[in-house]
N, C-alpha and C positions, 0 to 999 in steps of 0.2 A: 420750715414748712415743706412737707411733699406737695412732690405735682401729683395731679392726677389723673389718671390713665384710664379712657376708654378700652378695655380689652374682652373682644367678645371671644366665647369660648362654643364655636359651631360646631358642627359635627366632625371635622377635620381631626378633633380634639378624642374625639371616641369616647363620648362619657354614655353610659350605658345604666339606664333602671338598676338598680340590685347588684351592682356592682362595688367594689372596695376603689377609690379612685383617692389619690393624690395630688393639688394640684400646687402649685408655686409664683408667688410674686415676689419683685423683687424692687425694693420702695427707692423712687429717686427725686432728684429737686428736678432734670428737666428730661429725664428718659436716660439721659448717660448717666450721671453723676449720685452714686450711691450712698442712702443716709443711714448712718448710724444708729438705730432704733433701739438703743439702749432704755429700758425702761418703758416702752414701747406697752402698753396694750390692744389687741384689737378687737374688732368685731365683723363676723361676715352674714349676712343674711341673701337668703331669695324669695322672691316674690313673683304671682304672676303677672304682674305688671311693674313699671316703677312706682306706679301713681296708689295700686292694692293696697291696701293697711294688716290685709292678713299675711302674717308669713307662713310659707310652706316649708322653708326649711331654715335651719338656723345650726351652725356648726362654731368649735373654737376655732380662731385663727389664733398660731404661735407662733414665735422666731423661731429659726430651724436656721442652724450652726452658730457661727460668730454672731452676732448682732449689730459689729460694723460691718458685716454685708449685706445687710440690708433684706434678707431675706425672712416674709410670714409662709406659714406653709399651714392650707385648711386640707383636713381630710376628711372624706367623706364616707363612714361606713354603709356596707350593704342593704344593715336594716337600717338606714335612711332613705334609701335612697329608691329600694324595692317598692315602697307602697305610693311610687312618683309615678306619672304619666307620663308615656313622650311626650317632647314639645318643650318649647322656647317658654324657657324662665330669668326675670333679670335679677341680677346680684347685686351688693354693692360689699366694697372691702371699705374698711374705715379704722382709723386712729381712735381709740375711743377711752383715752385717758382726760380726767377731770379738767374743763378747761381748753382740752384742746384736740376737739374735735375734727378731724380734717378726710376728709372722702378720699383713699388712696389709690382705690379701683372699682369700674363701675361698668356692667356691659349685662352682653347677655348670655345666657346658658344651655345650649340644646342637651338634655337626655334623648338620649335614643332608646328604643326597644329593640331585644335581641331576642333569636328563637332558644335561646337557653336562658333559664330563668333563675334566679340563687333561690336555694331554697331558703 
Protein backbone atom coordinates (compact mmCIF):
# COMPACT_ATOMS: atom_id res chain seq x y z
CA UNK A 1 0.00 0.00 0.00
CA UNK A 2 1.01 3.68 -0.72
CA UNK A 3 1.34 6.32 1.67
CA UNK A 4 -0.35 9.23 1.31
CA UNK A 5 0.76 12.63 0.58
CA UNK A 6 -0.70 15.88 1.48
CA UNK A 7 0.74 18.10 -1.45
CA UNK A 8 -0.79 21.35 -2.10
CA UNK A 9 -0.12 22.91 -5.30
CA UNK A 10 -0.27 27.13 -4.45
CA UNK A 11 0.58 29.63 -6.59
CA UNK A 12 4.37 29.08 -6.18
CA UNK A 13 3.33 26.22 -8.85
CA UNK A 14 2.16 28.80 -11.60
CA UNK A 15 -0.85 26.94 -12.71
CA UNK A 16 -2.64 29.54 -14.80
CA UNK A 17 -6.82 29.37 -16.38
CA UNK A 18 -6.24 28.27 -20.00
CA UNK A 19 -3.24 27.13 -19.73
CA UNK A 20 -1.61 23.61 -21.14
CA UNK A 21 -0.03 22.48 -17.69
CA UNK A 22 1.74 19.18 -16.74
CA UNK A 23 2.02 17.97 -13.41
CA UNK A 24 3.84 14.88 -11.57
CA UNK A 25 3.70 12.48 -8.55
CA UNK A 26 5.78 10.19 -7.61
CA UNK A 27 3.94 7.28 -5.46
CA UNK A 28 5.92 5.85 -2.23
CA UNK A 29 5.30 3.62 1.02
CA UNK A 30 6.70 6.49 3.32
CA UNK A 31 7.88 9.70 0.99
CA UNK A 32 11.35 8.02 0.23
CA UNK A 33 10.79 4.59 -0.82
CA UNK A 34 9.36 4.18 -4.41
CA UNK A 35 6.55 1.66 -5.41
CA UNK A 36 6.40 -0.21 -8.35
CA UNK A 37 2.86 0.58 -9.94
CA UNK A 38 2.88 -1.96 -12.34
CA UNK A 39 -0.62 -2.47 -13.34
CA UNK A 40 -1.49 0.58 -11.58
CA UNK A 41 -4.73 2.43 -12.48
CA UNK A 42 -5.58 5.79 -11.49
CA UNK A 43 -7.92 8.53 -10.88
CA UNK A 44 -7.62 12.37 -10.35
CA UNK A 45 -10.40 14.64 -9.79
CA UNK A 46 -11.02 18.48 -8.26
CA UNK A 47 -13.52 19.91 -6.51
CA UNK A 48 -14.51 22.97 -4.89
CA UNK A 49 -14.36 21.78 -1.69
CA UNK A 50 -13.31 18.26 -0.45
CA UNK A 51 -16.63 17.74 1.22
CA UNK A 52 -18.59 19.23 -2.86
CA UNK A 53 -20.07 16.12 -4.59
CA UNK A 54 -19.95 18.15 -8.01
CA UNK A 55 -16.79 17.88 -9.82
CA UNK A 56 -15.22 20.58 -11.84
CA UNK A 57 -12.67 19.00 -13.26
CA UNK A 58 -11.71 15.48 -13.92
CA UNK A 59 -8.60 14.54 -15.95
CA UNK A 60 -6.64 10.78 -16.79
CA UNK A 61 -3.91 10.24 -14.52
CA UNK A 62 -1.01 7.72 -16.29
CA UNK A 63 2.37 6.11 -15.51
CA UNK A 64 4.82 8.12 -17.36
CA UNK A 65 8.31 6.16 -18.01
CA UNK A 66 9.18 2.85 -16.12
CA UNK A 67 6.55 1.88 -13.75
CA UNK A 68 9.10 0.85 -11.12
CA UNK A 69 9.45 4.55 -10.63
CA UNK A 70 6.72 5.04 -9.44
CA UNK A 71 5.72 7.85 -11.41
CA UNK A 72 1.50 9.11 -12.55
CA UNK A 73 1.59 11.98 -14.56
CA UNK A 74 -1.98 14.17 -15.05
CA UNK A 75 -2.15 16.78 -17.73
CA UNK A 76 -4.30 19.19 -17.98
CA UNK A 77 -5.32 20.73 -21.36
CA UNK A 78 -6.21 24.38 -22.02
CA UNK A 79 -9.65 23.69 -22.87
CA UNK A 80 -10.05 22.49 -19.49
CA UNK A 81 -8.78 24.50 -17.83
CA UNK A 82 -9.79 28.09 -19.62
CA UNK A 83 -13.48 27.91 -18.51
CA UNK A 84 -12.04 27.71 -14.52
CA UNK A 85 -12.16 30.52 -12.18
CA UNK A 86 -9.14 31.73 -10.17
CA UNK A 87 -9.05 30.26 -6.88
CA UNK A 88 -8.32 27.37 -4.69
CA UNK A 89 -9.69 24.04 -5.61
CA UNK A 90 -9.03 20.55 -3.82
CA UNK A 91 -7.90 17.41 -5.74
CA UNK A 92 -7.37 14.17 -4.81
CA UNK A 93 -5.02 11.43 -6.76
CA UNK A 94 -6.09 7.83 -6.16
CA UNK A 95 -5.19 4.09 -6.93
CA UNK A 96 -8.40 3.14 -8.52
CA UNK A 97 -7.98 -0.51 -9.53
CA UNK A 98 -10.79 -3.13 -8.34
CA UNK A 99 -10.46 -3.77 -4.78
CA UNK A 100 -7.97 -1.62 -4.08
CA UNK A 101 -8.66 1.61 -3.68
CA UNK A 102 -6.08 3.82 -1.86
CA UNK A 103 -5.80 7.84 -1.82
CA UNK A 104 -2.13 8.56 -3.21
CA UNK A 105 -2.36 12.35 -3.20
CA UNK A 106 -4.64 14.88 -1.80
CA UNK A 107 -4.27 18.73 -1.27
CA UNK A 108 -5.23 21.71 -2.84
CA UNK A 109 -5.02 23.63 -6.17
CA UNK A 110 -4.54 27.51 -6.89
CA UNK A 111 -5.33 28.49 -10.72
CA UNK A 112 -4.40 31.71 -11.23
CA UNK A 113 -5.60 34.20 -13.74
CA UNK A 114 -3.33 35.77 -16.24
CA UNK A 115 -3.62 39.05 -18.44
CA UNK A 116 -3.27 36.81 -21.62
CA UNK A 117 -5.92 34.58 -22.20
CA UNK A 118 -5.79 31.05 -24.57
CA UNK A 119 -7.89 31.41 -26.97
Amino acid sequence: MAGTVTANIDTTAEVFCGEDKALTWTVTTDGVTVVDITGWTFLWEMRLTPYHTTLVLTEPANITGAPSGGKVLVQFPSADTKVLKAGKYFYGLARSNAGAWDVIADGYIVFRKSGVHAP
